[in-house]
N, CA and C of each residue as an Amber inpcrd file, in Angstrom:
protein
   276
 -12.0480000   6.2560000   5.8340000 -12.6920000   4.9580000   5.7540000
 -11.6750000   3.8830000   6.1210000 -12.2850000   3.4200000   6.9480000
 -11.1730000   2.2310000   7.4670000 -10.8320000   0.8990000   6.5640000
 -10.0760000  -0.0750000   6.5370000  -9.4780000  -0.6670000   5.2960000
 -10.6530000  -2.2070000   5.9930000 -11.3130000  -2.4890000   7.2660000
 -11.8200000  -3.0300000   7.7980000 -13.4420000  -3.2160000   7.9730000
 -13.5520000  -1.8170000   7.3070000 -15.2630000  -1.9220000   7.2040000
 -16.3010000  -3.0620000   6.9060000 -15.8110000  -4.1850000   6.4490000
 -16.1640000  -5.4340000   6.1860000 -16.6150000  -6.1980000   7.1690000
 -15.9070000  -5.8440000   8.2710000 -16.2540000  -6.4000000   9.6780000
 -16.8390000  -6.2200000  10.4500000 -17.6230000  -4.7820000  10.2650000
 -18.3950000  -3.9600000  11.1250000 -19.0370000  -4.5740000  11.8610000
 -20.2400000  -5.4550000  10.9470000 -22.2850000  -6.0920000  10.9690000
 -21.6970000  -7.2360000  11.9230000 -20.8750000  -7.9910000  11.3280000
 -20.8930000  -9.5840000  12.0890000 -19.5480000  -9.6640000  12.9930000
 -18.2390000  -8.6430000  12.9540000 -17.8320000  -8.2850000  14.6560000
 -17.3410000  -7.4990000  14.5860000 -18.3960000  -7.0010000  15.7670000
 -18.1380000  -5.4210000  15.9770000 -16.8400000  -5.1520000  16.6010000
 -16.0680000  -6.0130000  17.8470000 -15.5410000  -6.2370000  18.8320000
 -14.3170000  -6.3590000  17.8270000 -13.9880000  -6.8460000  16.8620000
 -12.9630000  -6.8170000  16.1200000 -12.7140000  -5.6000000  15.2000000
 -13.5540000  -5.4860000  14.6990000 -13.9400000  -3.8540000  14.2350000
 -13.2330000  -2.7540000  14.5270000 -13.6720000  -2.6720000  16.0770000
 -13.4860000  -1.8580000  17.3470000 -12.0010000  -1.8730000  17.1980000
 -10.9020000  -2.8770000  17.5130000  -9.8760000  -3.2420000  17.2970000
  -9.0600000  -2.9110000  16.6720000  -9.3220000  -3.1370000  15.6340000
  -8.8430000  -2.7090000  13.9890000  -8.9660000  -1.4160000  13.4510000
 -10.0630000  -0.7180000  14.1620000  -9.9420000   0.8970000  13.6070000
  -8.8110000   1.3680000  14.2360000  -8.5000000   1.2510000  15.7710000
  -7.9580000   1.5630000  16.5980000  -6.5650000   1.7830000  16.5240000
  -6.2580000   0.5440000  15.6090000  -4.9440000   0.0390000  15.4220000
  -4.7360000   1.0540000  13.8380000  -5.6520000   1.3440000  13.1500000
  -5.3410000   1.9580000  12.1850000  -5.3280000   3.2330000  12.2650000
  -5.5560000   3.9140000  12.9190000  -5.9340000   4.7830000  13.6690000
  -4.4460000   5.5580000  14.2150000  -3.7830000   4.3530000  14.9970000
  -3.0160000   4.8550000  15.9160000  -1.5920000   4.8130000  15.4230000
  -1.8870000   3.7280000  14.0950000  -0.2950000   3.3360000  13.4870000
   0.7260000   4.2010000  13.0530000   0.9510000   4.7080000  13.2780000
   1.7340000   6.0130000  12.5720000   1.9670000   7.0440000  14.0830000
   1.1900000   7.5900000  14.6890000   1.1400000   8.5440000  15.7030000
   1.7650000   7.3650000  17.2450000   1.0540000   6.4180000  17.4180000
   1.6250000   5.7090000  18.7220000   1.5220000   4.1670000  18.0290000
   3.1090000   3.8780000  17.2950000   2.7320000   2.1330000  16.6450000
   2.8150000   1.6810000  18.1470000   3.1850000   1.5570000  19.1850000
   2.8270000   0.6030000  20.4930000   1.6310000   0.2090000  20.5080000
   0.9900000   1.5600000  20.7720000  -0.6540000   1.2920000  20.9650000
  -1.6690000   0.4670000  20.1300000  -0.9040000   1.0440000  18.6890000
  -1.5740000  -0.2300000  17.4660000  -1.0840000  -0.9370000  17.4030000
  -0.0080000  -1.6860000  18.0540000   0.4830000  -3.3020000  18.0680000
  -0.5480000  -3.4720000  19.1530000  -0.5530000  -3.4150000  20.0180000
  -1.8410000  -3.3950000  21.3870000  -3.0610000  -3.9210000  20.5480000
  -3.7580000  -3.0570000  19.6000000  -5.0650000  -2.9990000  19.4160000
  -4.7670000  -4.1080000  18.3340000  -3.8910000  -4.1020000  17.6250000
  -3.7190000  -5.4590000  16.4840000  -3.7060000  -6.5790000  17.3010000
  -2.9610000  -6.5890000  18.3430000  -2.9360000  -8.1810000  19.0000000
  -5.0010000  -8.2610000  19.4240000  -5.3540000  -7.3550000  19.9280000
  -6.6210000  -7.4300000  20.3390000  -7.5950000  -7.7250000  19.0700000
  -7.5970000  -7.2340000  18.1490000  -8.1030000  -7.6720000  17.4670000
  -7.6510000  -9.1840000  16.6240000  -6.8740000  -9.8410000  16.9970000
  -6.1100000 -11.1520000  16.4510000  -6.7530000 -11.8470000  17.5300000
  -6.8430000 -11.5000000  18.7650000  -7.2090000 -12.4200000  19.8870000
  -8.5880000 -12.3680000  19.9820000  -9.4120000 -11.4580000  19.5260000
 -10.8920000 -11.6580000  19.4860000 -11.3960000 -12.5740000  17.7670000
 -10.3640000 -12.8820000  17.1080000 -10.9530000 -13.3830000  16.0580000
 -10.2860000 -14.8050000  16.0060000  -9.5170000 -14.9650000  17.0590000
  -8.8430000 -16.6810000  17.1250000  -9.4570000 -17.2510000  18.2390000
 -10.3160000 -16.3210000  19.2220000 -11.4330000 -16.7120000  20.2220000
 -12.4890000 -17.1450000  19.2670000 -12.7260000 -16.3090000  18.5530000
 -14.2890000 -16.4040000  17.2600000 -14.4000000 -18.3750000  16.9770000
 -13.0270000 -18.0350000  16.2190000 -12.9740000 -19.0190000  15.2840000
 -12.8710000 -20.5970000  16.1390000 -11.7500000 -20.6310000  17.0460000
 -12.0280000 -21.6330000  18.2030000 -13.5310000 -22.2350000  18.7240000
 -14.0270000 -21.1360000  18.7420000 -15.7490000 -21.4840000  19.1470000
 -16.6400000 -22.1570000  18.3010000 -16.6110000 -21.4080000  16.8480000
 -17.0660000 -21.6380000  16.0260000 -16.8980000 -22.8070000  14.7630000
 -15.5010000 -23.5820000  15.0540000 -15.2040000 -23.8380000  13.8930000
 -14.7320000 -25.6300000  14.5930000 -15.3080000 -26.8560000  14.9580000
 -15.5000000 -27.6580000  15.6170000 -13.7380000 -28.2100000  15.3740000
 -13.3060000 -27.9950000  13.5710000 -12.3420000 -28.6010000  13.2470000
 -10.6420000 -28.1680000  14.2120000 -11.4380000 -27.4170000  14.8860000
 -10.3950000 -26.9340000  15.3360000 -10.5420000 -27.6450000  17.0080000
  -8.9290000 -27.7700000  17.5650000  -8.5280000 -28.6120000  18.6940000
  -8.2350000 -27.5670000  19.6270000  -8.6630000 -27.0060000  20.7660000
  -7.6920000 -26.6680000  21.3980000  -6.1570000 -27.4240000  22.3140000
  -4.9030000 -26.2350000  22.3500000  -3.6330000 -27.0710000  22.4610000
  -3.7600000 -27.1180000  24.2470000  -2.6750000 -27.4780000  24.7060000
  -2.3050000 -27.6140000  26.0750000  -2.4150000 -26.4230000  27.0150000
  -2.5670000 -24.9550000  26.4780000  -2.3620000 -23.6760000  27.1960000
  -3.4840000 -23.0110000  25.9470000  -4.0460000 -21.9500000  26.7510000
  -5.1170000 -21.3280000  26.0300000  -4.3210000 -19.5990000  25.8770000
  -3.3750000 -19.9350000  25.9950000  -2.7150000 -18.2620000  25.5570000
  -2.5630000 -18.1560000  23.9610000  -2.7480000 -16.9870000  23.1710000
  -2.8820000 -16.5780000  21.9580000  -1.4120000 -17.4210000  21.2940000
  -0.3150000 -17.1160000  21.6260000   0.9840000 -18.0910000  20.8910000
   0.3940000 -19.9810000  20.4320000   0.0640000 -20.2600000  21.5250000
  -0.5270000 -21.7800000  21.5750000  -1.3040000 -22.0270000  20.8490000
  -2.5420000 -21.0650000  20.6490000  -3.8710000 -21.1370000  19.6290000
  -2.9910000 -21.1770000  18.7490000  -2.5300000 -20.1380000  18.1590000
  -2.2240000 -20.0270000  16.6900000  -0.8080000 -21.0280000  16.4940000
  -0.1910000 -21.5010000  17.2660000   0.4980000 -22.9830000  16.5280000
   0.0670000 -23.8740000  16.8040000  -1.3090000 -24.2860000  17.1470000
  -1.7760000 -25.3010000  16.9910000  -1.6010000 -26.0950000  16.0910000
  -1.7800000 -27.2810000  15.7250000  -1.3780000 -27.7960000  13.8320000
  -2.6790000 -27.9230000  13.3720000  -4.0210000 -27.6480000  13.9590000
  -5.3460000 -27.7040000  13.0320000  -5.1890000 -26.2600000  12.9030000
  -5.1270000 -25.0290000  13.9320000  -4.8000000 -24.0130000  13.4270000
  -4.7680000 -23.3820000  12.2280000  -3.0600000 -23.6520000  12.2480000
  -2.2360000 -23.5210000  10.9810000  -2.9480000 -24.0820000   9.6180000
  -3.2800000 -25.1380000  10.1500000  -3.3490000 -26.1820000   8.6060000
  -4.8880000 -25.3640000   8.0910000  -6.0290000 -24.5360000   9.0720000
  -7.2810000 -24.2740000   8.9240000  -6.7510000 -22.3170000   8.0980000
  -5.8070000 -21.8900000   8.7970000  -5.4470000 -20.4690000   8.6270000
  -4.8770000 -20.5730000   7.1550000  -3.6710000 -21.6460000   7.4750000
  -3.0580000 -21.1640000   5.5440000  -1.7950000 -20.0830000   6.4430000
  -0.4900000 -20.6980000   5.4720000   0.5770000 -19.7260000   6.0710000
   0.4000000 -18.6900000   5.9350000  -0.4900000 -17.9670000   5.2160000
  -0.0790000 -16.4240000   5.2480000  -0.9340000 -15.9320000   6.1430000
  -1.8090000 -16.1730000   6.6270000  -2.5200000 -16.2400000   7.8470000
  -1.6660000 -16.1130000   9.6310000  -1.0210000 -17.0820000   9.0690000
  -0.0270000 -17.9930000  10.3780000   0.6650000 -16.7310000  10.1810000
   1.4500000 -16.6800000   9.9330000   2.5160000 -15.5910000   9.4950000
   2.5010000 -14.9270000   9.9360000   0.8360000 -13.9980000   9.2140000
   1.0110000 -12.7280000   9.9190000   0.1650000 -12.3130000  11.7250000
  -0.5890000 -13.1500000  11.6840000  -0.9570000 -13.4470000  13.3460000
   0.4520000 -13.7300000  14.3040000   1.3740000 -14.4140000  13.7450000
   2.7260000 -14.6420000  14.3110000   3.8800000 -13.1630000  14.2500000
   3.6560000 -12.5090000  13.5100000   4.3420000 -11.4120000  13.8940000
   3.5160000 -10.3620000  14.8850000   1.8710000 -10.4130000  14.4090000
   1.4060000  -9.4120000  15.8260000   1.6740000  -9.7650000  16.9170000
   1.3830000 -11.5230000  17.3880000   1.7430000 -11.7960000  18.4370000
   3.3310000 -11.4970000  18.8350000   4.6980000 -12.0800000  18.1120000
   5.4840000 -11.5780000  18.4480000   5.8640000  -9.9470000  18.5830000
   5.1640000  -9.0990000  17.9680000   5.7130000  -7.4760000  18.2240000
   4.7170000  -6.7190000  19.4610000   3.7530000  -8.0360000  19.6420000
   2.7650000  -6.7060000  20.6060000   3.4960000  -7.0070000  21.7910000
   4.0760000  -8.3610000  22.0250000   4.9910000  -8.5590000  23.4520000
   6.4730000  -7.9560000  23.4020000   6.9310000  -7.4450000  22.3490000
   8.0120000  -6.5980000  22.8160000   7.6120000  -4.8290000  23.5550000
């Protein structure tokens, strides 16, 4: 049972993501840094769309979204944090 099942009904596409990454963590962590950034980037697309309070910044690449300062201030550091280390480990 995946630790994500919560997400199934309302996104699937993140879901998808997140099993993947749990899935793979242990046997290929590359591949689940891969599927973690994918699933971080389909739920900071979500929320951008959905959530008016939010600005987009000068560049629409995943680093930019998430330091945005409505971003941050909407995520809560531990949020920030940890979206900031997938993004930094899926590009090494």
């Amino acid at each position: 049972m995946s630790h994500f099942t919560f997400l199934q009904a309302e996104w699937p596409g993140v879901f998808e993501a997140t099993v993947k990454a749990e899935l793979l963590v242990h046997a290929d962590p590359r591949t689940a840094c891969f599927y973690a950034r994918r699933a971080l980037e389909l739920a900071v697309a979500w929320a951008y769309k959905h959530d008016s309070s939010l600005r987009l910044p000068y560049q629409d690449n995943l680093s930019a979204l998430i330091h945005e300062p409505t971003f941050k201030a909407v995520a809560g550091e531990a949020v920030f944090s940890k979206a900031r280390v997938i993004t930094q480990q899926a590009a090494i």
